[in-house]
Chimera marker file (.cmm) of the C-alpha trace (Angstrom):
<marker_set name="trace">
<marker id="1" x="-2.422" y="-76.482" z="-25.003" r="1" g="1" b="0" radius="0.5"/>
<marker id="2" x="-0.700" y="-77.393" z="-21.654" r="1" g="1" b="0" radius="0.5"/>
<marker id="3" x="2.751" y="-75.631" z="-22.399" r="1" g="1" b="0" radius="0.5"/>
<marker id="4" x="5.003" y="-75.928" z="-19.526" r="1" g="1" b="0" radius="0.5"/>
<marker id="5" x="6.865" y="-72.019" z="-18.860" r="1" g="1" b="0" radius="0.5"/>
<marker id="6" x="10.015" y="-72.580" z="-17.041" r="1" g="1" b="0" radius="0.5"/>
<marker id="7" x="11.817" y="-69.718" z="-15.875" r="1" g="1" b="0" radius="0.5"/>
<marker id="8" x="15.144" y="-69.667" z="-15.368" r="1" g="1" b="0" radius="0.5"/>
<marker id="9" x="16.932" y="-68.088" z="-12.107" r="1" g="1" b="0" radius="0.5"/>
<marker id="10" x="18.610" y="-66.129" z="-14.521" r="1" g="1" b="0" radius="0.5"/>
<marker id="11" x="15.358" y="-65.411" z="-16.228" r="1" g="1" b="0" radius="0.5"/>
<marker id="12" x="13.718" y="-64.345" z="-12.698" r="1" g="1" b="0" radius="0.5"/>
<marker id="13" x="16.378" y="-62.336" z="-11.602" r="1" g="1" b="0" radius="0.5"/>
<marker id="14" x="15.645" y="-59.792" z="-14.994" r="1" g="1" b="0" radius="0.5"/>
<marker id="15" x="12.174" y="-59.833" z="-14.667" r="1" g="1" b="0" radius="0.5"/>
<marker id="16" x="12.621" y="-58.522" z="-10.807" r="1" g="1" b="0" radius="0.5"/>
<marker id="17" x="15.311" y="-56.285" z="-12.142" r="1" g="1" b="0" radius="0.5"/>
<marker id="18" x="12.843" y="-54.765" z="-14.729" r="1" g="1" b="0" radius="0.5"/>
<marker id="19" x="10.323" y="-54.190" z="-13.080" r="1" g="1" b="0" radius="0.5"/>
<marker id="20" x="12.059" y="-52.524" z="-9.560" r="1" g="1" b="0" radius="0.5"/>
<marker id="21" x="13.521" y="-50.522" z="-12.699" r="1" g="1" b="0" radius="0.5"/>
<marker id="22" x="10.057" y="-49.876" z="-14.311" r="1" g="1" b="0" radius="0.5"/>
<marker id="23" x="8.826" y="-48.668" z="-10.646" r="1" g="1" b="0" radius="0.5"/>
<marker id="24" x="11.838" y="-46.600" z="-10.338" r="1" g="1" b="0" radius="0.5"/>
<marker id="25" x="11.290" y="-44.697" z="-13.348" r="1" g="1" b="0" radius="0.5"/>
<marker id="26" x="7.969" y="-44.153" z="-13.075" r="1" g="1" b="0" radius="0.5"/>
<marker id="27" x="8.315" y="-43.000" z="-9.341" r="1" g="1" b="0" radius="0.5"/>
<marker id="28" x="10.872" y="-39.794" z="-10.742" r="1" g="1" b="0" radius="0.5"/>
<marker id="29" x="8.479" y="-39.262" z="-13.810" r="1" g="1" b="0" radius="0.5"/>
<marker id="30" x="5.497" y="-38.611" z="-10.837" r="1" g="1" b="0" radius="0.5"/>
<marker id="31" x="8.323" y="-36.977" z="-9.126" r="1" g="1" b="0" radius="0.5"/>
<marker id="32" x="9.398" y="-34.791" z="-11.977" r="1" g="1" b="0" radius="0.5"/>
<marker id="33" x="5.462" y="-33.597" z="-12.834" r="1" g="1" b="0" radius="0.5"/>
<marker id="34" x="5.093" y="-32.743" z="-9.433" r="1" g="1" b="0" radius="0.5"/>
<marker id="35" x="7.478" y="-30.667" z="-9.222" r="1" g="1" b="0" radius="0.5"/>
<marker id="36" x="6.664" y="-28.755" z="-11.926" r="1" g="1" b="0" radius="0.5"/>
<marker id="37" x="2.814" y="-28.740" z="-11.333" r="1" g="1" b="0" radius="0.5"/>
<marker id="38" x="4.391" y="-27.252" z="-7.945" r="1" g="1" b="0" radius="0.5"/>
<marker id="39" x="6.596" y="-24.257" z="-9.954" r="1" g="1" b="0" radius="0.5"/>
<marker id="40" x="3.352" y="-23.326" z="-12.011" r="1" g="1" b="0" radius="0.5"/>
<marker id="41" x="1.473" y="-23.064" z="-9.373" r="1" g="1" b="0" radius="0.5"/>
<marker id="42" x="4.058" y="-21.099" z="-7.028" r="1" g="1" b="0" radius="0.5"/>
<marker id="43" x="3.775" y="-17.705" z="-8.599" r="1" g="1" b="0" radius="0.5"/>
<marker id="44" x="0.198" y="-17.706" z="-8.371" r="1" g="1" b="0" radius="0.5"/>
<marker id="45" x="-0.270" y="-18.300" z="-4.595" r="1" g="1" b="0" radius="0.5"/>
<marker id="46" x="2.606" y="-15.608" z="-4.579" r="1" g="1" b="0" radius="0.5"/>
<marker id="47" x="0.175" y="-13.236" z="-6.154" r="1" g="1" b="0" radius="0.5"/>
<marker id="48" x="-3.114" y="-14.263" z="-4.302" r="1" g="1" b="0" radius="0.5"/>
<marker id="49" x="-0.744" y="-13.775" z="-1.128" r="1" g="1" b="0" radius="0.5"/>
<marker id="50" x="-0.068" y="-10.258" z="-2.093" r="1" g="1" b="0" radius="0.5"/>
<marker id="51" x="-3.188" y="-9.313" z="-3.490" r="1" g="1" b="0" radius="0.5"/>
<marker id="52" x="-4.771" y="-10.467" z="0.082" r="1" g="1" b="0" radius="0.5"/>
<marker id="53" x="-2.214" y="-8.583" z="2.035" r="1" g="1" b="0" radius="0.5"/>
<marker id="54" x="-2.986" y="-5.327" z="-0.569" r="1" g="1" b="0" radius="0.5"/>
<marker id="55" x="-6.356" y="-5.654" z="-0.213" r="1" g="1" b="0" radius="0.5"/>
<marker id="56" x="-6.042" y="-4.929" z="3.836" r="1" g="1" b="0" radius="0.5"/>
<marker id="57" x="-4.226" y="-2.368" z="3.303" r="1" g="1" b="0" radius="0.5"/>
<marker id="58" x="-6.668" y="-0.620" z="0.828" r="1" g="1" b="0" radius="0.5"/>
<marker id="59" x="-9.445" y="-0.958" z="3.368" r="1" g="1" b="0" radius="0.5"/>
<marker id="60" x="-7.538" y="0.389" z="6.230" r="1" g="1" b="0" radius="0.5"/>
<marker id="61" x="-6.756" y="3.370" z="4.200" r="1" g="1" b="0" radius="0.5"/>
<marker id="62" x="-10.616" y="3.761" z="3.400" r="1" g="1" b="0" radius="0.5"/>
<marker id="63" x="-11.486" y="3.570" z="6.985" r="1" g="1" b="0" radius="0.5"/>
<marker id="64" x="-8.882" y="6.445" z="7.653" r="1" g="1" b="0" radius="0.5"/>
<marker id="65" x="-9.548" y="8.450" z="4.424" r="1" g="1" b="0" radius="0.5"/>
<marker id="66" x="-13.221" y="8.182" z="5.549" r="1" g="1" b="0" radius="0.5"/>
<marker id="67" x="-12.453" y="9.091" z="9.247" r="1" g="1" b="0" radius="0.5"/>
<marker id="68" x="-10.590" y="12.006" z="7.666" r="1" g="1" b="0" radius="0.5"/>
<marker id="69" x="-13.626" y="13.434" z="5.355" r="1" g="1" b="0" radius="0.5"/>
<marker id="70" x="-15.900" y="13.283" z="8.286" r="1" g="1" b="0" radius="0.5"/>
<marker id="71" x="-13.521" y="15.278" z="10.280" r="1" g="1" b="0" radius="0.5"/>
<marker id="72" x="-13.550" y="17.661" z="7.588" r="1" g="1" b="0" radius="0.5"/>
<marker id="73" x="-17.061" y="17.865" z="7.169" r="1" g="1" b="0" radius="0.5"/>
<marker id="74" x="-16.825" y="18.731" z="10.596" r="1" g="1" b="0" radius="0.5"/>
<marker id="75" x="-14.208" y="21.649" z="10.499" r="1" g="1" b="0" radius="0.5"/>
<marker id="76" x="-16.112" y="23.066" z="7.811" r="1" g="1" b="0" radius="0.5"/>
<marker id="77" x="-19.080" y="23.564" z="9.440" r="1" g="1" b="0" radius="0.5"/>
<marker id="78" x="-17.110" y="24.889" z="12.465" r="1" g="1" b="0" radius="0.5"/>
<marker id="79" x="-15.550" y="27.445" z="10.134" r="1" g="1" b="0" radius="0.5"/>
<marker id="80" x="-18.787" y="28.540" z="8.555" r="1" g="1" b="0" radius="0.5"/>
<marker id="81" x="-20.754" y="29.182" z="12.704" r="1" g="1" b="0" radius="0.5"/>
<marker id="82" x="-17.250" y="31.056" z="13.041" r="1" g="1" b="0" radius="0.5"/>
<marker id="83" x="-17.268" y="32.985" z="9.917" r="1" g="1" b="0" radius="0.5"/>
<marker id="84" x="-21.366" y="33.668" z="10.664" r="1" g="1" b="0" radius="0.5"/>
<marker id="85" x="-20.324" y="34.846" z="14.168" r="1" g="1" b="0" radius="0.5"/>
<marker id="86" x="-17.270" y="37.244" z="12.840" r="1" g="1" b="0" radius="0.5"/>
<marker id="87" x="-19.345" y="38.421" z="10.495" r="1" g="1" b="0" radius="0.5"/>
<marker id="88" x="-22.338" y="39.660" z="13.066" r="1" g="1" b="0" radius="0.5"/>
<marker id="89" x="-19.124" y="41.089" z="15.157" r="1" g="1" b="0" radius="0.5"/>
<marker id="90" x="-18.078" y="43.527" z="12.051" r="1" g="1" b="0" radius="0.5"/>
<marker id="91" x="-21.433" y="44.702" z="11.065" r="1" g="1" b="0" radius="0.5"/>
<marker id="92" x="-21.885" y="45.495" z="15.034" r="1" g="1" b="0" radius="0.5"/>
<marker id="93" x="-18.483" y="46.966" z="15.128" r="1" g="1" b="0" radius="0.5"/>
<marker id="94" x="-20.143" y="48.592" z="11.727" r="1" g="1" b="0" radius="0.5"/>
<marker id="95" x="-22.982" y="49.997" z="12.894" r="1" g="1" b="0" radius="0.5"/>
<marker id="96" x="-23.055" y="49.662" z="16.365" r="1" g="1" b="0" radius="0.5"/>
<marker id="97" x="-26.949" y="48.598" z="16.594" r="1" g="1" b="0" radius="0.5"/>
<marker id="98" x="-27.023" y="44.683" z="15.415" r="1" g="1" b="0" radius="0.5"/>
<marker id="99" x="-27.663" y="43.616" z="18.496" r="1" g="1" b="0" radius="0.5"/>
<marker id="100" x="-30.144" y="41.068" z="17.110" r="1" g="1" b="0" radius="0.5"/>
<marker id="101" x="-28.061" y="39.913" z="14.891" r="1" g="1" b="0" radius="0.5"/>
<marker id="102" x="-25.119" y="38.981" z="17.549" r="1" g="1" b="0" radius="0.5"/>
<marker id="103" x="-27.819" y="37.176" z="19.891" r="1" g="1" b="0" radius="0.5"/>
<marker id="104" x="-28.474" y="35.057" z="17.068" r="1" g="1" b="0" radius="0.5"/>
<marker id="105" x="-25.075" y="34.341" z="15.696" r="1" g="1" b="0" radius="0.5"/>
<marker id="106" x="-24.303" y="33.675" z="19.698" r="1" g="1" b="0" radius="0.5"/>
<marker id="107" x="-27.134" y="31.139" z="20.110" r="1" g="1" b="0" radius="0.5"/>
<marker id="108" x="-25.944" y="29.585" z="16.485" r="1" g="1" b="0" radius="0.5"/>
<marker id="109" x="-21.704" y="29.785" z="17.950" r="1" g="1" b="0" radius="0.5"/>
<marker id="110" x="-23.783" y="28.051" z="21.079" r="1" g="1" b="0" radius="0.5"/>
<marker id="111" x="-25.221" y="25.326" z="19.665" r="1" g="1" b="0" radius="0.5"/>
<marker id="112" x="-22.388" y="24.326" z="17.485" r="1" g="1" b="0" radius="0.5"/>
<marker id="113" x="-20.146" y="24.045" z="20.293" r="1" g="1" b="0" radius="0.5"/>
<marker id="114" x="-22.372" y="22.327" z="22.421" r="1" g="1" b="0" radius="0.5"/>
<marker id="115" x="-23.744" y="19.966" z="20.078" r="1" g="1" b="0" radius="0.5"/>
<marker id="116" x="-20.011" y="19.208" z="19.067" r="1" g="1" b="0" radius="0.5"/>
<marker id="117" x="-19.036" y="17.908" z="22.777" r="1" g="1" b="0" radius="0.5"/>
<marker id="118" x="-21.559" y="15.326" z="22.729" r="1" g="1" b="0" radius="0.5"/>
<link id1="1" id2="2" r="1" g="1" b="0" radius="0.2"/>
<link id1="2" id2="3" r="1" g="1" b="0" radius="0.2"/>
<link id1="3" id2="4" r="1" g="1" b="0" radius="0.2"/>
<link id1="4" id2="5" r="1" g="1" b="0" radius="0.2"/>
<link id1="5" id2="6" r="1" g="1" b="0" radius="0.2"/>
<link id1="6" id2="7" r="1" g="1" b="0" radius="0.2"/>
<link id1="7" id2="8" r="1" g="1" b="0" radius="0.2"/>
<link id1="8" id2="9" r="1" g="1" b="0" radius="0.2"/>
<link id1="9" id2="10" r="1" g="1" b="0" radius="0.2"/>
<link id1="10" id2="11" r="1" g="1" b="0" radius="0.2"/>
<link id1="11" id2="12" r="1" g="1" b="0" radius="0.2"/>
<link id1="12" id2="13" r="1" g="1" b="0" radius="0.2"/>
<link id1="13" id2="14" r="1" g="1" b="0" radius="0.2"/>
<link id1="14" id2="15" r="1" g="1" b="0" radius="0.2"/>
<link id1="15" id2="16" r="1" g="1" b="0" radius="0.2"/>
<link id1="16" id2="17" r="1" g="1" b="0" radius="0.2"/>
<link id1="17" id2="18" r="1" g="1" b="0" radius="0.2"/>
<link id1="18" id2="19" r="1" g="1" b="0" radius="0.2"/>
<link id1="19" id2="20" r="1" g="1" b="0" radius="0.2"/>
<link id1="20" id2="21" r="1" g="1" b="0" radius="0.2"/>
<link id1="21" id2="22" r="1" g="1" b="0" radius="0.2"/>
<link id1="22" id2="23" r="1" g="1" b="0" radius="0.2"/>
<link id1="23" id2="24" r="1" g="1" b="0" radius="0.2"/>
<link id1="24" id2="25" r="1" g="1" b="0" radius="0.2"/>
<link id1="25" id2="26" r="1" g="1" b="0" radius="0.2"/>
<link id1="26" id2="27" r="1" g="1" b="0" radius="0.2"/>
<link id1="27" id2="28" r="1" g="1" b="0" radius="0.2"/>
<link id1="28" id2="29" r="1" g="1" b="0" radius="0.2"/>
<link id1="29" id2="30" r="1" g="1" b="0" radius="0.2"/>
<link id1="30" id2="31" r="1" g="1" b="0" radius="0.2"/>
<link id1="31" id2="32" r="1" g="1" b="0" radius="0.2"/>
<link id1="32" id2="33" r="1" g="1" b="0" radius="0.2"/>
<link id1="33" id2="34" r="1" g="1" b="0" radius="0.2"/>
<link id1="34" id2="35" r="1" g="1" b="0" radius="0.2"/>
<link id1="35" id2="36" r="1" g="1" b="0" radius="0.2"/>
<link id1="36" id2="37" r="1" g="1" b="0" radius="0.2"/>
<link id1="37" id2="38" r="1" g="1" b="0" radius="0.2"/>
<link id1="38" id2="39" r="1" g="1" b="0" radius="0.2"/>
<link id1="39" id2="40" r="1" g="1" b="0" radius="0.2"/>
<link id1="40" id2="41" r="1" g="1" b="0" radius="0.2"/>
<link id1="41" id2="42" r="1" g="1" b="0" radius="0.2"/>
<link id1="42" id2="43" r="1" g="1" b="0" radius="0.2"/>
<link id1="43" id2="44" r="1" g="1" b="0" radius="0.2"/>
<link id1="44" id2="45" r="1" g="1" b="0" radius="0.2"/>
<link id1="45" id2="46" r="1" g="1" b="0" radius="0.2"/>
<link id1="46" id2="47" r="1" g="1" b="0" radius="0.2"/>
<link id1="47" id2="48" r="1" g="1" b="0" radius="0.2"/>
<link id1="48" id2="49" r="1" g="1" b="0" radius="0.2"/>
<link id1="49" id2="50" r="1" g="1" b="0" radius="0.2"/>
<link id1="50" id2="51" r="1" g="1" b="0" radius="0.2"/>
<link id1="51" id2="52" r="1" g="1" b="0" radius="0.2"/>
<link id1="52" id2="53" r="1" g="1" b="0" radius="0.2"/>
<link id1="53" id2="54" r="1" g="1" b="0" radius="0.2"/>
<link id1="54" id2="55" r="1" g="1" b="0" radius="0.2"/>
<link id1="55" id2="56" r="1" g="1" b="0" radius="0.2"/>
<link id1="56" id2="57" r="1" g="1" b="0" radius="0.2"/>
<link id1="57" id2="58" r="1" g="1" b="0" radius="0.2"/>
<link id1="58" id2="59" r="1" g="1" b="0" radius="0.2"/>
<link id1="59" id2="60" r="1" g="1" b="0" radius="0.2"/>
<link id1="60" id2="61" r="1" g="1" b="0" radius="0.2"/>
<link id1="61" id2="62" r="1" g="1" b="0" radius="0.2"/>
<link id1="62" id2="63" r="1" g="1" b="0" radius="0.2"/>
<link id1="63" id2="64" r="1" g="1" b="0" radius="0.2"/>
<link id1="64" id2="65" r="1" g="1" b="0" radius="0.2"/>
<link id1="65" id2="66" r="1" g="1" b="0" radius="0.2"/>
<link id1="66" id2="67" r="1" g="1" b="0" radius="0.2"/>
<link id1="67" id2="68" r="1" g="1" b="0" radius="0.2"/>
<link id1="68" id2="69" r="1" g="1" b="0" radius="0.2"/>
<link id1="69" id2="70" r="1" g="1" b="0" radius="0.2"/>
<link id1="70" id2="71" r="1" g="1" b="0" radius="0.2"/>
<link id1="71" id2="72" r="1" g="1" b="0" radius="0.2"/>
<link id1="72" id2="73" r="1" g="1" b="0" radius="0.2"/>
<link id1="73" id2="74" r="1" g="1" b="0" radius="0.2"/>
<link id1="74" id2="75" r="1" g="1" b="0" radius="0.2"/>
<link id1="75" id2="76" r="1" g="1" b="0" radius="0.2"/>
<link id1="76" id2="77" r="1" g="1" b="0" radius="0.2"/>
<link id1="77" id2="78" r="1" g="1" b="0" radius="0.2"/>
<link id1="78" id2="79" r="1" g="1" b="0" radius="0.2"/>
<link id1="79" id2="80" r="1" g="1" b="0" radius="0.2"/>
<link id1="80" id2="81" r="1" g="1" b="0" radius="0.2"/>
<link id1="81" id2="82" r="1" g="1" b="0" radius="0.2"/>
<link id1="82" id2="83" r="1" g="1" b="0" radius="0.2"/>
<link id1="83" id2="84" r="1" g="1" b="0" radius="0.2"/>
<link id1="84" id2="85" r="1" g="1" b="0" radius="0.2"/>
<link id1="85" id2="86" r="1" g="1" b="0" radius="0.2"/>
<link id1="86" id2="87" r="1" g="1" b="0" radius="0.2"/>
<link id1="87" id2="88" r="1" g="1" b="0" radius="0.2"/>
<link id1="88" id2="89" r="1" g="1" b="0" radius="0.2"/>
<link id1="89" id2="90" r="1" g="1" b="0" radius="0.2"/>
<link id1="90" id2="91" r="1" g="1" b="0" radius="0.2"/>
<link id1="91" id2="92" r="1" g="1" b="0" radius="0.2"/>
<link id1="92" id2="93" r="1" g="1" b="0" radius="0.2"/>
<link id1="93" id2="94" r="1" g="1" b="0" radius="0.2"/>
<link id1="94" id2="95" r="1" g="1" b="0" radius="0.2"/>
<link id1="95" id2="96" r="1" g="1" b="0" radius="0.2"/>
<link id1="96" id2="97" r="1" g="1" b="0" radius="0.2"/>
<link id1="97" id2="98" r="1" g="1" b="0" radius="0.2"/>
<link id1="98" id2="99" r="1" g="1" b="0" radius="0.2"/>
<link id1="99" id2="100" r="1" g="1" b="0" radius="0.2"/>
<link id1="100" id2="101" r="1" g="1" b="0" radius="0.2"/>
<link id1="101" id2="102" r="1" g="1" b="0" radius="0.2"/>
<link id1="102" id2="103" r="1" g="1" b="0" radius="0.2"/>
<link id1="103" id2="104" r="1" g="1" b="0" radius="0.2"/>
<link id1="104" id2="105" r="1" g="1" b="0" radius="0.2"/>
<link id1="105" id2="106" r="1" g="1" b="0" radius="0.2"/>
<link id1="106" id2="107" r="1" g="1" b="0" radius="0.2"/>
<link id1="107" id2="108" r="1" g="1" b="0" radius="0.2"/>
<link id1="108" id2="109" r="1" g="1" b="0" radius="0.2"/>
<link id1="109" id2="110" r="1" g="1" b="0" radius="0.2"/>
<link id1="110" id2="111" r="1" g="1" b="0" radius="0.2"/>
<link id1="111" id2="112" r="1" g="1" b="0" radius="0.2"/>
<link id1="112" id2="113" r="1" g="1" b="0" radius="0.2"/>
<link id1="113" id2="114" r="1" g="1" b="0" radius="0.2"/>
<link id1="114" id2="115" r="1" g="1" b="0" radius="0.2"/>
<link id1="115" id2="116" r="1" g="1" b="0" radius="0.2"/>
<link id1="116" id2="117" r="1" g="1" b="0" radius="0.2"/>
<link id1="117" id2="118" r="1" g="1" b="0" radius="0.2"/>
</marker_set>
């Protein structure tokens, strides 16, 4: 049971050789899966990137598509006071005793244009 193990210098100099060889290896295999768990992963921060950067975009262009449709709501209720107001003017024009009828559309032309500078 007590064996003596000699090692030659011969002997030590290939064990150090194998295993700074063994580390070596296994240092490019880490190296090598990196890299390629890197690669994989590459297109898909590409895309989040992208989608992030569209997703901005898409909001901005509610905002302004939103600014926009209150604007029109806007116009279109300017057109219709307008349209009321033209309207009194021709049967007046018409008839020649809608008197009522212009005070009204007046007051209405009034308080659109009033209410719309505030």
């Amino acid at each position: 049971m007590n064996t003596e193990v000699t090692f030659t210098p011969y002997e030590v100099v290939q064990m150090f050789l194998w295993l700074c060889g063994s580390i070596v290896a296994i240092s490019a295999a880490v190296t090598v899966i990196v890299r390629v768990v890197q690669k994989a992963k590459e297109p898909e921060q590409t895309q989040n990137d992208r989608i992030t950067a569209l997703e901005k975009k898409v909001d901005k262009f509610e905002q302004l598509f939103d600014n926009d449709n209150k604007r029109l709501i806007e116009l279109e209720k300017g057109n219709r006071v307008t349209q009321q107001a033209l309207l009194a003017l021709l049967s007046h024009a018409i008839n020649g005793n809608n008197d009522a009828e212009l005070k009204e559309a007046k007051a209405k032309l009034e308080n659109y244009l009033i209410g719309k500078e505030e």
